[in-house]
C-alpha positions as CSV (number, residue, x, y, z in Angstrom):
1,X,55.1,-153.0,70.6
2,X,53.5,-153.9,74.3
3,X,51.6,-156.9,73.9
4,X,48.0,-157.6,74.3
5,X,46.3,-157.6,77.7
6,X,45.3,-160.7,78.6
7,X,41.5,-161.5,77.8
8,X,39.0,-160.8,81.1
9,X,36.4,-162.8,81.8
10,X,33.5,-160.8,80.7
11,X,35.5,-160.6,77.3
12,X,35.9,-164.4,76.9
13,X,31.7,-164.4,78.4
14,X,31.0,-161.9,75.1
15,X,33.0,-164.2,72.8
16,X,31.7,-167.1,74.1
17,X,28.2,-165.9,73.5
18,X,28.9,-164.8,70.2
19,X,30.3,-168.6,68.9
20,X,27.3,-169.9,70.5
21,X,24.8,-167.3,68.7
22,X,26.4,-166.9,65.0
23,X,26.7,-169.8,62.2
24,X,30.4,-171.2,61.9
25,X,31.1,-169.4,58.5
26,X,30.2,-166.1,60.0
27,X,33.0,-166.3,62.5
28,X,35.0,-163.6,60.9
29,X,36.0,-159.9,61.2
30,X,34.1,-158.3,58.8
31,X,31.1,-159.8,60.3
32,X,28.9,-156.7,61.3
33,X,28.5,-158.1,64.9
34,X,31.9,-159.1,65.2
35,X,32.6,-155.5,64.6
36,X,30.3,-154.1,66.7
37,X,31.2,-156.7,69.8
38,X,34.8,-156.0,69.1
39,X,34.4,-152.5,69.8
40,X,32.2,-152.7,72.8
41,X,34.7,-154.8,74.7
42,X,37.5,-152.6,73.4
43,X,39.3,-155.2,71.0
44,X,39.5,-155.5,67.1
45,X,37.6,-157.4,65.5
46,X,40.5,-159.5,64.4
47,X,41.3,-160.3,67.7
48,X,37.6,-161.3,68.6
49,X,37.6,-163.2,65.3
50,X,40.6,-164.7,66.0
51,X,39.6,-165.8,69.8
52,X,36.1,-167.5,68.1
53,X,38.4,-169.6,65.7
54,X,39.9,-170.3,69.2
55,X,36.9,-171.4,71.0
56,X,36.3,-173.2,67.8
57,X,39.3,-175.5,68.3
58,X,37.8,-177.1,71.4
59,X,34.6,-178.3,69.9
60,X,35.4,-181.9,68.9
61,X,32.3,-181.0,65.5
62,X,34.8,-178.8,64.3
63,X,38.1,-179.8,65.0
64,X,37.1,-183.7,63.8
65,X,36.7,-182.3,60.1
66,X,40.4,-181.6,60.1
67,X,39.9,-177.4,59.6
68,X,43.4,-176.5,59.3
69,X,44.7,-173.2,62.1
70,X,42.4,-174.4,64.7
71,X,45.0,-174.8,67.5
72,X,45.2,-171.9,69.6
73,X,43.2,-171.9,72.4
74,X,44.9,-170.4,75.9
75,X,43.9,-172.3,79.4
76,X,41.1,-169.7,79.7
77,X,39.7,-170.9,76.8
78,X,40.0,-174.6,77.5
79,X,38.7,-173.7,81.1
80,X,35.8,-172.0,79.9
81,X,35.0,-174.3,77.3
82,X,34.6,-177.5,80.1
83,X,32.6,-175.0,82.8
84,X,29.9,-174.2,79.5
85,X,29.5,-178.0,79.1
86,X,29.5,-178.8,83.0
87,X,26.4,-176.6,83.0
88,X,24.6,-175.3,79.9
89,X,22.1,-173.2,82.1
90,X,24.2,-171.6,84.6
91,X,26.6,-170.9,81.5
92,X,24.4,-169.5,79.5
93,X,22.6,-166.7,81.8
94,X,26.2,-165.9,82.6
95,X,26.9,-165.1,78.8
96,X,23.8,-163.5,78.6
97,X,24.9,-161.0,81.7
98,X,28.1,-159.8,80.3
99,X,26.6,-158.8,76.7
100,X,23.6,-157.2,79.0
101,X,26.6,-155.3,80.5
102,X,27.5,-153.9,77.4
103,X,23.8,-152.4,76.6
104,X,23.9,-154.4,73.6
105,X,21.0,-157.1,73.1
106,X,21.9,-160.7,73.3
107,X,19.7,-162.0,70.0
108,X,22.0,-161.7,67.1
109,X,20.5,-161.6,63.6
110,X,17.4,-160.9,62.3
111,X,14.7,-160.1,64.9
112,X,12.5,-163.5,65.5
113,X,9.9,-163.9,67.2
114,X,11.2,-166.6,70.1
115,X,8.2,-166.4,72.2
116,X,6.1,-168.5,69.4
117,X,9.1,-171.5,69.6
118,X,9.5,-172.6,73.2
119,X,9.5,-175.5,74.4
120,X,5.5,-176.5,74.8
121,X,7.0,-179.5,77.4
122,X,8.5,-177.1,79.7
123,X,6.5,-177.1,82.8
124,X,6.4,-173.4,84.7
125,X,4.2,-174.7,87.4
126,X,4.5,-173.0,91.2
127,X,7.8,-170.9,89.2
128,X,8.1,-167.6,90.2
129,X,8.1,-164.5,87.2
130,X,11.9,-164.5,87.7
131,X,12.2,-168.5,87.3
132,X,10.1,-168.3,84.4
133,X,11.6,-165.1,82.8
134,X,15.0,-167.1,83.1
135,X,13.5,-170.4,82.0
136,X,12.4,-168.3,78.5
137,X,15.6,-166.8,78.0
138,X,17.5,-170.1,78.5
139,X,15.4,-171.3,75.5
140,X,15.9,-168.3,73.7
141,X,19.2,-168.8,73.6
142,X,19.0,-172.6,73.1
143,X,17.2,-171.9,69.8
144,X,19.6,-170.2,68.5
145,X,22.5,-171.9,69.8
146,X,20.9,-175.1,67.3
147,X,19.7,-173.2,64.7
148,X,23.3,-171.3,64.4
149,X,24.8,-174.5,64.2
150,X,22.7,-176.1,61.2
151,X,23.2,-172.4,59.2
152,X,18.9,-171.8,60.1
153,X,18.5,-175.1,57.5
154,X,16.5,-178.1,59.1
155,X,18.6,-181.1,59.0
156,X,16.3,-183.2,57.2
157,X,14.7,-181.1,54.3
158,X,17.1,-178.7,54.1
159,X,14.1,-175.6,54.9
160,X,15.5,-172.3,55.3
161,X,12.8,-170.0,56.7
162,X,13.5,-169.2,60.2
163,X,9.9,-168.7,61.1
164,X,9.2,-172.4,60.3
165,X,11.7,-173.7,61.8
166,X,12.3,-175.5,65.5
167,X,15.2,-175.9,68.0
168,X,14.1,-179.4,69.2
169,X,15.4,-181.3,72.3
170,X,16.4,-184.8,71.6
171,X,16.2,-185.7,75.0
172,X,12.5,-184.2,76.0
173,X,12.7,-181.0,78.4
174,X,11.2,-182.6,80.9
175,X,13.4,-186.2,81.0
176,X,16.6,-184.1,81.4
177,X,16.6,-180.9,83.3
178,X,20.8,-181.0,82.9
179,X,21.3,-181.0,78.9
180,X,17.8,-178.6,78.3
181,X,19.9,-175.5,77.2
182,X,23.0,-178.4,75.6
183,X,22.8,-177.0,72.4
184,X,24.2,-180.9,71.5
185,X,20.6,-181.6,72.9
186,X,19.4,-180.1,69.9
187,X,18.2,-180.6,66.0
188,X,17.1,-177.7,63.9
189,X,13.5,-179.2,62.3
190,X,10.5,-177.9,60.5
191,X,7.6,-177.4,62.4
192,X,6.6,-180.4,60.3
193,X,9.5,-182.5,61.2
194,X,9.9,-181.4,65.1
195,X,6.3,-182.8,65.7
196,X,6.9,-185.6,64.0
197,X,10.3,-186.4,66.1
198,X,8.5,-185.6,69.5
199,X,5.9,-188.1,68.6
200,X,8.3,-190.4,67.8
201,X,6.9,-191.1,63.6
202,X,10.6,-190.4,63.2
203,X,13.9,-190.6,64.5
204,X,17.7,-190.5,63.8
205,X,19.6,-193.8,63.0
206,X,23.3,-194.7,64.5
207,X,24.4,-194.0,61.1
208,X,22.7,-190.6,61.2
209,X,19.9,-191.1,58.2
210,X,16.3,-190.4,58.9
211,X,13.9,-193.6,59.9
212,X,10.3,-193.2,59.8
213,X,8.3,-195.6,61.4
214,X,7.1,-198.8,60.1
215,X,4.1,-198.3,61.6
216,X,3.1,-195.9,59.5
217,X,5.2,-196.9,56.5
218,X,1.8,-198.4,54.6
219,X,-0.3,-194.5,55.1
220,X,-2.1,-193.8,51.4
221,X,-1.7,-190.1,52.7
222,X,0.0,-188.4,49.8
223,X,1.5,-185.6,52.0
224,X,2.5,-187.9,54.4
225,X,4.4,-189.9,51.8
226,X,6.2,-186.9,50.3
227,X,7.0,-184.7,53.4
228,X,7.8,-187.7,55.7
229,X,8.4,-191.1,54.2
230,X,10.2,-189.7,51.5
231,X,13.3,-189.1,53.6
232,X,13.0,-192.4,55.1
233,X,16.9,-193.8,54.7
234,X,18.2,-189.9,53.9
235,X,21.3,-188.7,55.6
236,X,21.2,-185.9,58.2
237,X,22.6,-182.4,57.1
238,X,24.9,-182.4,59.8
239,X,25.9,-178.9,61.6
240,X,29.1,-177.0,61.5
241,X,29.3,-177.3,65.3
242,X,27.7,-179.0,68.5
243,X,26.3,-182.0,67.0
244,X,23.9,-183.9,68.7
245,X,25.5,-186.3,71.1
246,X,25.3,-190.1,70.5
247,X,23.7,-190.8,73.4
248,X,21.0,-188.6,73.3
249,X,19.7,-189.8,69.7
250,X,19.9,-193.5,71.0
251,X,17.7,-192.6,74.3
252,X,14.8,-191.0,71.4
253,X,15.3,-194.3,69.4
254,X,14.6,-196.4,72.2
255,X,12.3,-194.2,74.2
256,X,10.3,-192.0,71.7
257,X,10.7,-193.6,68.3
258,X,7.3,-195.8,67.4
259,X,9.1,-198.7,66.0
C-alpha cells in the first residue's frame, strides 16, 4: 500500500480552520463537518480527524490535561501552529481563503446571526468597505474561535443559548490591535456578564474565580445580587482549548477592574 501524500497547505489551512471553529469533543470522524471537509479536500475523515487530534497536541490547554495519544504532530503542523499565534489576523483570513476555495462557507454550526455580536469598541473610522468587510469577518471568526472553546457555555454561569452569549476581548480591541482575533484574548460571557467585564464590575482572579467589585459589593439590588455577586469567589468553567493567557487577565485586573 503507497502511502499518503503529504498534507498541502491549503489542506492543513482547512484543518486548521476547522480546530479553530468546532468544540474539542467534536473533533472526530463521524462529525458531519468533518465528513463533509474530508471529502472536499479529498481525505477521509479519519485522516482529517486524526490531523485535528494533531493540531490538538500543540496547544499547551490541551496537552497540560495529560489527554493521552496527543503526540503526533509533523513539522508542518508545529510550523503552522507558531505562524497562527505570530499573527492571529493575517492567519485567520488565510484559513478563511482556503475553505472559500472549496465553495464551502466558513461558519460551522448552526446559522448565528454574528453581525448583532461584534465588537462595539472596534473603530472603522476613514476604513475602506474592504478593511471593514475584513475587520467583520476577523470577528466572526473570533467569536467562534471562543465560543468553540468554552462548548457555546459562558464561563461564569454556565448559559448555553448562543444568541445570548458574547466572545469578549480581555484585552479591549482597541488597547491591542495584535491579540484582537487571539482566540486566548477571549472569554465566552452572557451579554450580562460581558458588560459587566468591559466595565470592569467584574474581573478574573490569578487563581481563576470570579471577583466582583467591592465597590458595588453593598447594592440592595436583588438582581444584581443574584446574577452578579452571587458568583463572587466562583471558579471559571475553564475551556477545552486556548485559554485565556495570564497576562491578558492581569492587564483587565489592573486596568479595567473597579477595585
Amino acid at each position: 500500500m503507497s502511502a499518503s501524500p503529504n498534507w498541502t497547505r491549503p489542506q492543513l489551512l482547512v484543518a486548521f480552520h476547522l480546530y479553530t471553529q468546532l468544540p474539542f469533543g467534536k473533533l472526530h470522524s463521524r462529525n458531519p463537518e468533518i465528513v463533509k471537509y474530508a471529502a472536499l479536500i479529498g481525505r477521509t475523515p479519519s485522516a482529517l480527524a486524526m490531523k485535528l487530534t494533531n493540531i490538538a497536541s500543540r496547544d499547551p490547554e490541551i496537552t497540560s490535561t495529560g489527554r493521552a495519544g496527543l503526540s503526533g504532530a509533523s513539522a508542518a503542523d508545529k510550523a503552522m501552529w507558531v505562524e497562527m499565534q505570530a499573527d492571529w489576523g493575517h492567519f485567520a483570513t488565510k484559513m478563511q481563503q482556503a475553505v472559500a476555495a472549496l465553495g464551502a462557507d466558513t461558519e460551522l454550526g448552526a446559522p448565528i446571526d454574528d453581525s448583532l455580536f461584534l465588537d462595539e469598541d472596534a473603530d472603522y473610522t476613514g476604513a475602506d468597505k474592504t478593511v471593514q468587510t475584513t475587520a467583520r469577518v476577523g470577528q466572526n471568526f473570533f467569536r467562534r474561535a471562543v465560543l468553540s472553546a468554552y462548548d457555546y457555555r459562558c464561563c461564569i454561569t454556565g448559559l448555553s443559548v448562543p444568541q445570548l452569549l458574547i466572545a469578549s476581548h480581555i484585552m479591549p480591541w482597541r488597547v491591542d490591535a495584535t491579540n484582537r482575533l487571539n482566540p486566548r484574548n477571549g472569554l465566552c460571557l452572557s451579554m450580562l456578564h460581558d458588560k459587566a467585564f468591559d466595565t470592569g464590575i467584574i474581573t478574573v482572579a490569578e487563581d481563576m474565580t470570579v471577583h466582583v467589585s467591592r465597590k458595588l459589593a453593598t447594592n440592595a439590588d436583588h438582581f444584581f445580587n443574584s446574577a452578579l455577586l452571587a458568583y463572587d469567589g466562583k471558579p471559571l468553567i475553564l475551556p477545552k482549548k486556548f485559554s485565556p493567557r495570564a497576562e491578558f487577565l492581569s492587564y483587565h485586573r489592573q486596568h479595567v477592574f473597579e477595585r
